[in-house]
Each structure stands twice: as structure tokens, then as C-alpha cells.
C-alpha positions as CSV (number, residue, x, y, z in Angstrom):
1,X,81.8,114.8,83.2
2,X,84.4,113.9,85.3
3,X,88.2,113.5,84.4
4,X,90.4,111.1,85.7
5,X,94.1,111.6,85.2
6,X,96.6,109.4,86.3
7,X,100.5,109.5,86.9
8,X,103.5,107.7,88.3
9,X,103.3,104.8,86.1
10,X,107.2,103.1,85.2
11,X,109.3,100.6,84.6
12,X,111.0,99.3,88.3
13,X,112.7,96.5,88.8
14,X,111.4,93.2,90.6
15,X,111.1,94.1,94.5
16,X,111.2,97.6,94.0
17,X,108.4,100.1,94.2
18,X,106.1,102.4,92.8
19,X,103.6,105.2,93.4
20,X,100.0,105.8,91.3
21,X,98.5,108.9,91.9
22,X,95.0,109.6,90.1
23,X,93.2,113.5,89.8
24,X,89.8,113.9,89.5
25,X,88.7,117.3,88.2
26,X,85.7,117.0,90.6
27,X,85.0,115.4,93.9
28,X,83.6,111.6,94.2
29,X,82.9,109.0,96.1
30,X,84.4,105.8,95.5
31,X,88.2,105.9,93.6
32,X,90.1,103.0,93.0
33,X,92.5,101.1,90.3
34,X,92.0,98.4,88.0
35,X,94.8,96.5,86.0
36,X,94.8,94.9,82.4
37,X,96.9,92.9,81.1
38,X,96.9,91.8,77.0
39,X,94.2,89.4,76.6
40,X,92.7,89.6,79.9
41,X,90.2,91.0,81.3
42,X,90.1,94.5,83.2
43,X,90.1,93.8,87.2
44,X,89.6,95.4,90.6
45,X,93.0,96.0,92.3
46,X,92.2,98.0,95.3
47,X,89.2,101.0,96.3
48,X,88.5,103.3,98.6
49,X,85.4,105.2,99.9
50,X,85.5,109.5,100.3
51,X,85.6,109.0,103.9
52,X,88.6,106.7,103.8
53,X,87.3,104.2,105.8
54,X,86.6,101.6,103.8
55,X,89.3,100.0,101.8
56,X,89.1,97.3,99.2
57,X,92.5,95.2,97.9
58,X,92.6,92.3,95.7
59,X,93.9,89.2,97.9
60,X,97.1,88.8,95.2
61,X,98.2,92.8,96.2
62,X,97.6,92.6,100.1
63,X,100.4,93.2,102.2
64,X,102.2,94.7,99.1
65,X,100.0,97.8,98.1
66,X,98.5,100.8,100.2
67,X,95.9,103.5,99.2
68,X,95.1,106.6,100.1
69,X,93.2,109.6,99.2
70,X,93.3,113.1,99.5
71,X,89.8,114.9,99.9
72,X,91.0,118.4,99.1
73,X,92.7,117.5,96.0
74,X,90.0,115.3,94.9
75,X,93.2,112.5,94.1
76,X,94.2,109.2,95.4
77,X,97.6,107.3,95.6
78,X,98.3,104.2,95.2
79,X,101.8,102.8,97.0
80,X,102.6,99.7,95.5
81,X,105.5,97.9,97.1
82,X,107.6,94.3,96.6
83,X,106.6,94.3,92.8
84,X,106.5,91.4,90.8
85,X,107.3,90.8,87.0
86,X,103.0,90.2,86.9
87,X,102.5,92.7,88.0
88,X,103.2,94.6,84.7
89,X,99.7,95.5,83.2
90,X,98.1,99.1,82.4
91,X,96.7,100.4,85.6
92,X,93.2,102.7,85.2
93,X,92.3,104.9,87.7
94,X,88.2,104.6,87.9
95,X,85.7,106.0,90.3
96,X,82.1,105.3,91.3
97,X,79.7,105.5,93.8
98,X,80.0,103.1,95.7
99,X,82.8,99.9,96.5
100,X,80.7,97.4,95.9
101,X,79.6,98.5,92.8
102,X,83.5,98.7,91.6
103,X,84.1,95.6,92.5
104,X,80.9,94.6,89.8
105,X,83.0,96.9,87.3
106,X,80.0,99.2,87.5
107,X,82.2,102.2,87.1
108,X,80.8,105.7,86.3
109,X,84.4,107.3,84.8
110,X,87.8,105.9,83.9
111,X,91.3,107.3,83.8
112,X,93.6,106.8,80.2
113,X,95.8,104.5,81.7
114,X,99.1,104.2,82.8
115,X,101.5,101.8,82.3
116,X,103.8,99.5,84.9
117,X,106.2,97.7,84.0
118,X,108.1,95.5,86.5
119,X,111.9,93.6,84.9
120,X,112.9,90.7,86.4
């Protein structure tokens, strides 16, 4: 069993920024975040693969979010920049093995949550 446990989740203002970082007690392949906000459905924000090469971002975050990873720690980060009031949603750190299965939700472990919350 692998844990997932996130961190740097807030209240900012519009335009201002934030940073996710996710801990996994063991190494995997594919990390990644998903967002969910009441009443909708769970959705694929941005991956990554181990090697860091391949990078996934969800057309409405591009430009304004970065991730990264950091093999050693077995953790990613998440750098989200210019953020909007919809933006605010529960952000779930989730790993599998493989992007493209992410991207079909097939995810193998999930973080708790954490929440973002961004004031206009």
C-alpha cells in the first residue's frame, strides 16, 4: 500500500500563487493531481512520468501551472501560478502507472485531499 500525502493547500487571492507538494511513502511511476469541485466530477489537472519527461496539463491550467518531481524523495510539486476564483476545488494527489491511464481516472492510490481556495 502506498500513501499519498499532500501539502501546501490555502486560501490566496485572485492572481496570486500557490505550491502543492505530494509524498509518496514508496516510489512510483506516474504522479499527478486531480481537482473536485462540489457536485462535479473528479478531473485530471496535470501528470507526470518517473523520468520527468513526459508531462500532462489540462488545456484550462497551461501556461499557469508547472510540475515537477523529485525522484529521491519520491514527491512531486505542483506550482500553480495566476489563480483564478475557479480554481477553488479540493486538489488530490494520485499516482499510477502510467499517464494515459490517469488521464482514464485509472488510478492505483489517492492522496486525502487538500483544499485551494482562491478570493476574488
Amino acid at each position: 500500500q502506498v500513501h499519498l500525502v499532500e501539502s501546501g493547500g490555502g486560501l490566496v487571492q485572485a492572481g496570486g500563487s500557490l505550491r502543492l507538494s505530494c509524498a509518496a511513502s514508496y516510489s512510483v511511476y506516474a504522479m499527478g493531481w486531480f481537482r473536485q469541485a462540489p457536485g462535479k466530477e473528479r478531473e485530471l489537472v496535470v501528470a507526470i512520468d518517473y523520468e520527468g519527461e513526459k508531462r500532462y496539463y489540462a488545456d484550462y491550467v497551461k501556461g499557469r501551472v508547472t510540475i515537477s518531481r523529485d525522484n529521491a524523495n519520491n514527491a512531486v510539486q505542483l506550482q500553480m501560478n495566476t489563480l483564478k476564483p475557479e480554481d477553488t476545488t479540493v486538489h488530490y494527489c494520485a499516482s499510477s502507472f502510467q499517464i494515459a491511464r490517469m488521464m482514464k481516472r485509472d488510478i492505483d492510490y489517492w492522496g486525502q485531499g487538500t483544499q485551494v481556495t482562491v478570493s476574488s
